[in-house]
C-alpha positions in Angstrom: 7.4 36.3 -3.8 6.8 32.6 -4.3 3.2 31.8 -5.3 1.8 29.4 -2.4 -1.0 26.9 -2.9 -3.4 26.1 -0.2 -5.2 22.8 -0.4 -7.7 21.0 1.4 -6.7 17.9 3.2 -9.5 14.9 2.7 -9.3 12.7 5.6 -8.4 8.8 5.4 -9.3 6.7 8.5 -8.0 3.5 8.6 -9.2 0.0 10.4 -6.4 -2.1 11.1 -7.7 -5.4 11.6 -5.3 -8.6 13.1 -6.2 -11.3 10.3 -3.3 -13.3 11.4 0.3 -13.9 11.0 3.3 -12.5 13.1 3.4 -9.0 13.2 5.2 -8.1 16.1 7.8 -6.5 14.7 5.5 -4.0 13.6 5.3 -2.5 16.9 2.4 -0.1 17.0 1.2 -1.3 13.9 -1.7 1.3 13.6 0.1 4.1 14.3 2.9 2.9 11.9 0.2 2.4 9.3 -1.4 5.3 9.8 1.2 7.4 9.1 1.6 5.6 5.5 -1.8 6.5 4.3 -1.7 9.7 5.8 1.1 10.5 3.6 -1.0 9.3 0.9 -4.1 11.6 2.2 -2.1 14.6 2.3 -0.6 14.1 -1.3 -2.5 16.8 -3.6 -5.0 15.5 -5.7 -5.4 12.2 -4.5 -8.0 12.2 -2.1 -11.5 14.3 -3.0 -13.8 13.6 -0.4 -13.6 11.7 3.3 -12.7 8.3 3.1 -12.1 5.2 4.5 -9.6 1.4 3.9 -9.5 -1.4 5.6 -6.2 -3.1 6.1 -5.9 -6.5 7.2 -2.8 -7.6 8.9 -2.8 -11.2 7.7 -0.7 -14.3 7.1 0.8 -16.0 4.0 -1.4 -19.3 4.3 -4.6 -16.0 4.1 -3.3 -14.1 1.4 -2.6 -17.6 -0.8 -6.3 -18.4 -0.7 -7.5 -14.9 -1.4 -5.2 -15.0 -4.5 -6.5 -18.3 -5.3 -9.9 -17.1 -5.1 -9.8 -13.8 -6.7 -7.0 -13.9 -8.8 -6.5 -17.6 -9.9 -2.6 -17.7 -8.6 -2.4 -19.8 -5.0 0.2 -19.1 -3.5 1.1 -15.7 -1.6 2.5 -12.2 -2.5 2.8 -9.1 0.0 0.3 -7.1 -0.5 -4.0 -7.7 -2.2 -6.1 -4.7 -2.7 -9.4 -5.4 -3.1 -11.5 -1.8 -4.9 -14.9 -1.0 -2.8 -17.6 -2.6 -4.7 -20.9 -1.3 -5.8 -23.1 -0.9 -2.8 -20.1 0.0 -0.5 -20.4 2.7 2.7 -19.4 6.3 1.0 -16.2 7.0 0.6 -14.7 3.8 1.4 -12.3 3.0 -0.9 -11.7 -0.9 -0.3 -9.7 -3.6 1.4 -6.3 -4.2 1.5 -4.2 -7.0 3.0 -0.7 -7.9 3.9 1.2 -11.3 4.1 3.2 -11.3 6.8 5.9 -14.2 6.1 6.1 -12.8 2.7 6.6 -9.4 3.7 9.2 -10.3 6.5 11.3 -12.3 3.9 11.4 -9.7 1.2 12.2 -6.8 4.1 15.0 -9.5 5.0 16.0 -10.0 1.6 16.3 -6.7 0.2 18.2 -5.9 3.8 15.0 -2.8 4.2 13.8 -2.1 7.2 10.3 -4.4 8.0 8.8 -0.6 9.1 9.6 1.0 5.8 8.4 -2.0 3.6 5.1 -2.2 5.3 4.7 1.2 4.9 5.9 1.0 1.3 3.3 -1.7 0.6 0.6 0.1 2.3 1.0 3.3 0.1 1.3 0.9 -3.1 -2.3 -0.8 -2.0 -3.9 3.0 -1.3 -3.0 3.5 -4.9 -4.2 1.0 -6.5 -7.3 1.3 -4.4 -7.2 4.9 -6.0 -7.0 4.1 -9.2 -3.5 3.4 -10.1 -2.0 0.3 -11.6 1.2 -1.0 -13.2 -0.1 -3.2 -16.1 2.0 -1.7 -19.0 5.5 0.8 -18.6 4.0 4.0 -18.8 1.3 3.0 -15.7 4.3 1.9 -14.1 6.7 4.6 -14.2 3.8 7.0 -13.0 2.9 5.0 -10.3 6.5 3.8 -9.0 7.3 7.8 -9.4 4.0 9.0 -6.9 4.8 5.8 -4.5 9.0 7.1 -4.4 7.4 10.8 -3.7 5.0 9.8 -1.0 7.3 7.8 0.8 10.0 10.4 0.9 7.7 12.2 2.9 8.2 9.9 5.6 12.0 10.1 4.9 11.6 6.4 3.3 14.2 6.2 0.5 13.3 4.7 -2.8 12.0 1.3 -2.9 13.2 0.5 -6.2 16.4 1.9 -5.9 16.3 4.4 -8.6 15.1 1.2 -10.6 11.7 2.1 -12.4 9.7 0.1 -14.2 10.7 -2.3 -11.5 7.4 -3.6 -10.0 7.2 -6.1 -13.4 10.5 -7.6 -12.1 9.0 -8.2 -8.8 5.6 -10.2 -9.7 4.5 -10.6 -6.2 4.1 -6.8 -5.7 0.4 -6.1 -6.0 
């Protein structure tokens, strides 16, 4: 008889906040959302405690200055995470935004639905709000690996096409 693991579930809400930009082709933008970083919630291990994002639904012209400001490149890229700071509410784990131009033109380009990328960038941002990061291969490969097993969940096929080690050949992934 199979050996079945029970584990607890930390909950993840999630502010959706219009910063700007067109995202009408979202649809129900926090439900769609939602259902991104509730993959992430559920995936064991991750999540320890109650907690909390905020994800700003913004536009390219936005994002450009906040990675002016924070990371000294201006111009935009999809996606900004921005880690809870000292001082910050319990269990919130940080700010994340999305370009909209920017993600529209990379869903177009790569011919991916706009649905699946968002949600794609959102569970890239939770990570990274979590702890991951892709600075060298091996961070990479582990965290391209956890990002292709969450969004299978939601029956999202591999963003990188069975390409790892792909995010450092697509800068404006953050």
């Amino acid at each position: 008889m199979p050996v079945r693991r029970h584990q607890t579930v930390a909950t993840l809400d999630v502010d959706v906040i219009d910063a700007g930009g067109d995202w009408s082709a979202l649809g129900d933008a926090e439900n769609r959302i939602g259902c991104a970083a509730a993959a992430v919630a559920r995936w064991p291990g991750l999540l320890e405690r109650p907690s909390s994002v905020a994800i700003a639904l913004s536009s390219d012209a936005e994002v450009a200055a906040l990675n002016g400001n924070y990371r000294g490149q201006s111009k935009a890229t999809n996606v900004l995470s921005f880690p809870a700071g000292k001082g910050s509410a319990s269990g919130f784990l940080g700010d994340i935004i999305l370009a909209a131009e920017t993600v529209a033109r990379e869903a177009d380009e790569q011919s991916i639905s706009f649905d699946h990328h968002v949600a794609h960038l959102v569970v890239h941002g939770l990570l990274h709000l979590l702890g991951f990061d892709h600075e060298n291969a091996a961070e990479a490969e582990r965290m391209e690996k956890l990002e292709i097993e969450i969004l299978a969940t939601l029956n999202i096929a591999n963003p990188y096409v069975g390409d790892l080690l792909s995010v450092r050949q697509t800068p404006n992934l953050e």
